[in-house]
C-alpha positions in Angstrom: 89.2 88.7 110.6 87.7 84.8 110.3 90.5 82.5 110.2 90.9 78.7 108.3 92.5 76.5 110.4 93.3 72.8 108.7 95.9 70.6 111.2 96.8 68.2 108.4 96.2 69.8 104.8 96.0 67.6 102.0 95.3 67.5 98.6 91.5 67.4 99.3 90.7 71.3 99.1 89.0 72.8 101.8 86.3 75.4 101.7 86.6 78.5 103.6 83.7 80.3 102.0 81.3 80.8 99.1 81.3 84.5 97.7 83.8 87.4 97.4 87.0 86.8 100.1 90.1 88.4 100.9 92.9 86.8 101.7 94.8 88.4 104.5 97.4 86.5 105.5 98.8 82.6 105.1 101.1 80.6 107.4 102.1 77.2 106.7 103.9 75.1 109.1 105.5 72.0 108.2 106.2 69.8 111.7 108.1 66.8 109.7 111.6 66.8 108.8 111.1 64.1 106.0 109.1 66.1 104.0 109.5 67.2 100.2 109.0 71.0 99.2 105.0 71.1 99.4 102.6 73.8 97.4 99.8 75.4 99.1 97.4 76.3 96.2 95.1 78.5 96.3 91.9 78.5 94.5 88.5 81.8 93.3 86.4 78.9 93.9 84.9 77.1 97.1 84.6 74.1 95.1 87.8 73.7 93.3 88.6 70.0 91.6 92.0 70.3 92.8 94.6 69.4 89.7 92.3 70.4 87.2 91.3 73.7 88.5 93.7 76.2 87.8 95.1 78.2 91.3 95.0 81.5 91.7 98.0 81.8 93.9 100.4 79.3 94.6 103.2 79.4 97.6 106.0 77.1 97.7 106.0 75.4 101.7 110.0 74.6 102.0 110.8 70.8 103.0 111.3 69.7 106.1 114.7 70.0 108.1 116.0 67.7 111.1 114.8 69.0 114.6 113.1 72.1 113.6 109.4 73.2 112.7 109.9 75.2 108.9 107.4 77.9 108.9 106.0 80.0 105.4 104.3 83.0 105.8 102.8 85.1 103.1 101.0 88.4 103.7 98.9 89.8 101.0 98.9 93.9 100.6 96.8 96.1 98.1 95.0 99.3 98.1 92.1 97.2 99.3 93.8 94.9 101.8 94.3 92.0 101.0 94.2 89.1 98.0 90.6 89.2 96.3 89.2 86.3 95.2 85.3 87.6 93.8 84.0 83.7 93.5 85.0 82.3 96.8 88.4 80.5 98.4 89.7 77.2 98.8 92.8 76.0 99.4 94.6 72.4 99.3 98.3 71.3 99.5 99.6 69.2 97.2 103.2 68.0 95.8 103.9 70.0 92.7 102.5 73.8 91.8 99.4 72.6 90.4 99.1 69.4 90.5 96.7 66.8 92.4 98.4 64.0 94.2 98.8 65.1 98.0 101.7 64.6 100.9 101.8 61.3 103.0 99.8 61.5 106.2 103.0 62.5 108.5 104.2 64.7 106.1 100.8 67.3 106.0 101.7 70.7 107.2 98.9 72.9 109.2 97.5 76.0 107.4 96.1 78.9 108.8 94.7 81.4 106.4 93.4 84.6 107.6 90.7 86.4 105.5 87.7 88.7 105.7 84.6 88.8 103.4 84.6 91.2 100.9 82.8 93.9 100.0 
C-alpha cells in the first residue's frame, strides 16, 4: 500500500496518481486550535480544477480545539477493498464541501491517504 503524504494541504490539489486507484484509508490531522471545520475533497481525476470539479468523496475535518491535535479518519470498505476511483485521485482541502478558497497557512492540516493501484 503507496501512501500520500501532504504536511500542509491546501486548496491546491495534489496528485497521487494517474489511472485506476483505491482509496484505502484517509487520516487528517488538524495541529491548530484556531481552525474552522475544513473539507478534504476528494477527486476521479489527477488533475482536478479544484471548485469547479465536482468531488467524489468529501469528509468533513472537525475545527480545531485548545491544546489538542483533532484527528479524522475514514476507512473505505467494499467487496473489492477499498474506494475506486477508475480515472485517477487527487485530493485538496478547502473551506466549504466543494468549494475552492483554501485554509490560512497555520491553519492547513496534514493528510495521509493510503491507496493501492487498481486492477
Amino acid at each position: 500500500m503507496a501512501l500520500s503524504r501532504t504536511d500542509n494541504a491546501a486548496a491546491t490539489a495534489v496528485s497521487v496518481r494517474s489511472g485506476a486507484t483505491r482509496v484505502k484509508r484517509v487520516t487528517c490531522t488538524q495541529r491548530s486550535n484556531t481552525a474552522a471545520r475544513l473539507y478534504l475533497q476528494i477527486f476521479n481525476s489527477n488533475t482536478p480544477t479544484v471548485g469547479t470539479t465536482a468531488p467524489d468523496t468529501v469528509i468533513a475535518i472537525p475545527a480545531g480545539r485548545a491544546g489538542m491535535q483533532v484527528i479524522q479518519a475514514a476507512v473505505f470498505g467494499s467487496n473489492l477493498g477499498g474506494l475506486l476511483l477508475p480515472t485517477g485521485c487527487a485530493y485538496a482541502v478547502t473551506t466549504t464541501p466543494s468549494g475552492a478558497a483554501g485554509p490560512s497557512g497555520t491553519d492547513r492540516p496534514r493528510v495521509d491517504l493510503h491507496w493501492t493501484q487498481a486492477a
